[in-house]
C-alpha positions as CSV (number, residue, x, y, z in Angstrom):
1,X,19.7,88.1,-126.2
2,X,17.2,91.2,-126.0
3,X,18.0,94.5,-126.7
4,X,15.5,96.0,-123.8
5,X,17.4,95.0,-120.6
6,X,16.3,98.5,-119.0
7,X,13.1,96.6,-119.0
8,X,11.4,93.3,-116.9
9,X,11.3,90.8,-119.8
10,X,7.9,89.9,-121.2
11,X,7.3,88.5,-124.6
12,X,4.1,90.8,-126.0
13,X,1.8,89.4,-128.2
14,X,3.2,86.8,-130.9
15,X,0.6,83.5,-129.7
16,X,0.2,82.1,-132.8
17,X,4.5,82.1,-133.3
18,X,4.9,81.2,-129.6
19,X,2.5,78.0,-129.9
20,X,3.7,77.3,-133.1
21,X,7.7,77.4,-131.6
22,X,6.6,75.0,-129.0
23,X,4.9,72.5,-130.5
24,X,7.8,72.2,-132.8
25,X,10.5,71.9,-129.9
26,X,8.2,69.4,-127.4
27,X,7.2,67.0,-130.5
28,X,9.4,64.5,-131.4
29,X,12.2,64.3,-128.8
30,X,13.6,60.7,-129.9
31,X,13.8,61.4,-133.5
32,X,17.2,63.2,-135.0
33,X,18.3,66.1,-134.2
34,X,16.3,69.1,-136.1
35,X,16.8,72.5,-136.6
36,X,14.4,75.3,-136.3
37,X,14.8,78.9,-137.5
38,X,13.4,82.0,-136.4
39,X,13.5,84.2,-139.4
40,X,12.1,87.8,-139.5
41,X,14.1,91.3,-140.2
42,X,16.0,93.1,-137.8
43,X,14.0,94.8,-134.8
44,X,11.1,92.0,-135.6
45,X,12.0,90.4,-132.0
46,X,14.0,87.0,-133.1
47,X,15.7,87.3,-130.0
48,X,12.7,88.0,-128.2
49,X,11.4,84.9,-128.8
50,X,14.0,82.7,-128.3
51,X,14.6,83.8,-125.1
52,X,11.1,83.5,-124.5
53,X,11.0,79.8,-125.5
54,X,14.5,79.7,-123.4
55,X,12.8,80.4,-119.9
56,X,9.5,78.3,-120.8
57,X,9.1,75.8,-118.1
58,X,6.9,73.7,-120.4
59,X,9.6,73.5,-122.6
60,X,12.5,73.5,-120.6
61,X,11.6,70.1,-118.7
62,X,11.6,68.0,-122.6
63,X,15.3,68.5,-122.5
64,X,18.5,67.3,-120.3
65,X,20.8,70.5,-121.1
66,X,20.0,74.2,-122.4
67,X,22.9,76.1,-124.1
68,X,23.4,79.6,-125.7
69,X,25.6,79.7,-128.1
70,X,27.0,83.0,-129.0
71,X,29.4,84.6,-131.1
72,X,31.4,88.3,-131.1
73,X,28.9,91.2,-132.1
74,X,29.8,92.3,-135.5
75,X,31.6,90.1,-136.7
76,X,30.6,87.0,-139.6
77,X,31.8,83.5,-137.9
78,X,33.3,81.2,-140.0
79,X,32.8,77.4,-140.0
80,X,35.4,76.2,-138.1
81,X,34.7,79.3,-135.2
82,X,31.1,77.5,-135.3
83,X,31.6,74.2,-134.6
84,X,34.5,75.0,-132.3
85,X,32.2,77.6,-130.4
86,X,29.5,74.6,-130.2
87,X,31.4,72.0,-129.3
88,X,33.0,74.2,-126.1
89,X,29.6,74.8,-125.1
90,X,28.1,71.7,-125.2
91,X,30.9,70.2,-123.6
92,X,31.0,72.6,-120.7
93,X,27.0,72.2,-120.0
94,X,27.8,68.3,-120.3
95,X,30.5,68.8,-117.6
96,X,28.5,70.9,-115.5
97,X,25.4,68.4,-115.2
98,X,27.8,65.2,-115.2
99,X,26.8,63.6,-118.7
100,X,30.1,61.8,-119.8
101,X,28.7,62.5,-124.1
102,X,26.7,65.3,-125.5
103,X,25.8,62.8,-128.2
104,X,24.2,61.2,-125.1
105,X,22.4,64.5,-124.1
106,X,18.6,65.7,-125.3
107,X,19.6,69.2,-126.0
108,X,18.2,72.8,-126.6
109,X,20.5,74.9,-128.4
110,X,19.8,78.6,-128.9
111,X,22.2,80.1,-131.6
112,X,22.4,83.6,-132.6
113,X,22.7,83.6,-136.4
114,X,23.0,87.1,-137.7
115,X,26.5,86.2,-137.0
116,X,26.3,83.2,-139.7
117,X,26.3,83.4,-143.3
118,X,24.3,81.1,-145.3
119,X,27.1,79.6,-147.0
120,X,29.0,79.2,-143.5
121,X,25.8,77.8,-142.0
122,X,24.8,75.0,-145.3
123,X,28.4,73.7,-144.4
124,X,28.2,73.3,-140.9
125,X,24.7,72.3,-140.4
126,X,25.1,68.5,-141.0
127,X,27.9,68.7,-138.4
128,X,26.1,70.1,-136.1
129,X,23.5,68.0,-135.8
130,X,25.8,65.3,-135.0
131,X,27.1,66.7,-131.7
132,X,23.8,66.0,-129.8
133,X,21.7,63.3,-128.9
134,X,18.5,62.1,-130.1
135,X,15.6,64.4,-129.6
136,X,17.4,67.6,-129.6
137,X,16.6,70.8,-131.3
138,X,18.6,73.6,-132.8
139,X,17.1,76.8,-132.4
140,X,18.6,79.6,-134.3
141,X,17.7,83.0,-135.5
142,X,18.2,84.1,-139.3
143,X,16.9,87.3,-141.2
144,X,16.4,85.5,-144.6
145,X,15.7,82.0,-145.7
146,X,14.9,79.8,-148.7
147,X,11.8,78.7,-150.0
148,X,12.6,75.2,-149.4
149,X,13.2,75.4,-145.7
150,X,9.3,76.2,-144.6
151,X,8.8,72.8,-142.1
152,X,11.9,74.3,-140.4
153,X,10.8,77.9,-140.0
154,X,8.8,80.1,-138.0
155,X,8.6,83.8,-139.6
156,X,7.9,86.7,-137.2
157,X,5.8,89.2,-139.3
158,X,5.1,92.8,-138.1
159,X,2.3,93.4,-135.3
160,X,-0.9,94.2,-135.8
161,X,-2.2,97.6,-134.3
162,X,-3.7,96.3,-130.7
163,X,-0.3,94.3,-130.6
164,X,1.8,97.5,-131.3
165,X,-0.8,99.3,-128.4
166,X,-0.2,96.7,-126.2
167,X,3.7,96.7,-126.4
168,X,3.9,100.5,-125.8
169,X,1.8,100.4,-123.4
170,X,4.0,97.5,-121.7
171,X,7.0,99.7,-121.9
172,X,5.4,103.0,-120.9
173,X,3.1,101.5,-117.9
174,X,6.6,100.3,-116.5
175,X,8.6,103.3,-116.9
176,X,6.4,106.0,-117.3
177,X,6.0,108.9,-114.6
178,X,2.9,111.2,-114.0
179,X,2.7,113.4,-117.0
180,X,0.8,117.0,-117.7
181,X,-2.3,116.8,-119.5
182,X,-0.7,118.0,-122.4
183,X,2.0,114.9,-122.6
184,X,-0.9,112.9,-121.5
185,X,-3.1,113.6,-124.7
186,X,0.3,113.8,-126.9
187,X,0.7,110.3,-125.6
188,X,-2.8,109.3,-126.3
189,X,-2.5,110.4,-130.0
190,X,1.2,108.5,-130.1
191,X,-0.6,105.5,-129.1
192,X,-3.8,105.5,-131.2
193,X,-1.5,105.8,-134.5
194,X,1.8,103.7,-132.9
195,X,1.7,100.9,-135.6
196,X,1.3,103.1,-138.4
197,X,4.1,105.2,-137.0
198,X,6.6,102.4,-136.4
199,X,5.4,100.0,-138.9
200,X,4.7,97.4,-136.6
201,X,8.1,96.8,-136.1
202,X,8.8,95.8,-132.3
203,X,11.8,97.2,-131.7
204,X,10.8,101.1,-132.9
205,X,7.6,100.3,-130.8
206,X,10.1,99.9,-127.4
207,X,12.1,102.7,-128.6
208,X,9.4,105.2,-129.0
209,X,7.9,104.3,-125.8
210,X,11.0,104.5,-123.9
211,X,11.8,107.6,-125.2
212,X,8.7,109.1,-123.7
213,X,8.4,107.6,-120.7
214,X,11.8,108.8,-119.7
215,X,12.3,112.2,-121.9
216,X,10.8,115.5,-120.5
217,X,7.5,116.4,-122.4
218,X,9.8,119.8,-123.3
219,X,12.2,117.7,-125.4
220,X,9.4,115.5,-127.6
């Protein structure tokens, strides 16, 4: 789901979302099944957060059966691809932990979106949330969204400048090698100015800092 598997997966900064995300999937787990979306532009860290909330034991222990659902990369799923993909899944999780119903199962379900389109998703959606049991959540990513879908949503924003310092410096600290004084200062000045450079954008943040912690100080 991330697109830094080079590096040990930690979710930087993103409290406020990450509180928010949890309160939303722990509250209510007898009610019907709800959907939450993760909305943002690309490179905001969508998948980042999901997985995040994926691995959270706190989270993890409200619910009977965790499934990823995923489709081909570049493609646009169509409706009946959807359901048929989620149905499989749920199915084969139900199989694996001996529940004889999903409908009887208290699910989490991650789905990947950006292979979804709106119209796809408006038409699946009601079906969807009938192949779970009570208390589950549906927890997708999706780069735009209406106005009237705000109790569903939580939007990922760009970071702030001490969250942009602290995600190089995650990503450097990890890879980076002893560097001449020279790369050191360069560095310095690349960090002091790294969310006006990338725009607070997450994913330009990892890039950038990969790209000097692993390319000679010649090549910059």
């Amino acid at each position: 789901m991330g697109r830094e598997n080079s590096v040990p997966f930690k979710l930087i900064g993103r409290k406020k979302e990450k509180e928010d995300l949890k309160r939303k999937l722990t509250h209510d787990t007898s009610g019907p099944v709800k959907v939450i979306r993760v909305v943002g532009p690309a490179g905001i860290g969508k998948r980042a957060l999901l997985k995040d909330a994926y691995e959270d034991d706190t989270i993890k222990k409200h619910f009977q059966l965790l499934v990823r659902v995923s489709f081909p990369p570049g493609i646009i799923a169509d409706s009946s691809t959807v359901k048929k993909t989620m149905e499989e899944n749920l199915d084969n999780a139900c199989s694996w932990r001996n529940i004889p119903r999903r409908q009887d199962a208290r699910c989490l379900v991650l789905i990947d979106g950006t292979s979804i389109g709106p119209t796809t998703w408006s038409k699946v959606e009601p079906e969807l949330q009938q192949m779970a049991g009570k208390g589950s959540k549906i927890l997708m990513t999706q780069a735009s969204w209406h106005e009237q879908m705000n109790d569903g949503i939580i939007e990922l924003k760009h970071l702030l400048r001490d969250e942009s310092k602290t995600l190089f410096n995650h990503v450097v600290g990890l890879q980076g090698k002893r560097k001449s004084a020279y790369a050191t200062l360069t560095m310095n000045e690349i960090r002091d100015n790294i969310e006006v450079i990338t725009h607070g954008l997450p994913l330009a943040v990892v890039l950038l800092a990969k790209f000097m912690s692993t390319v000679p100080y010649s090549k910059w």
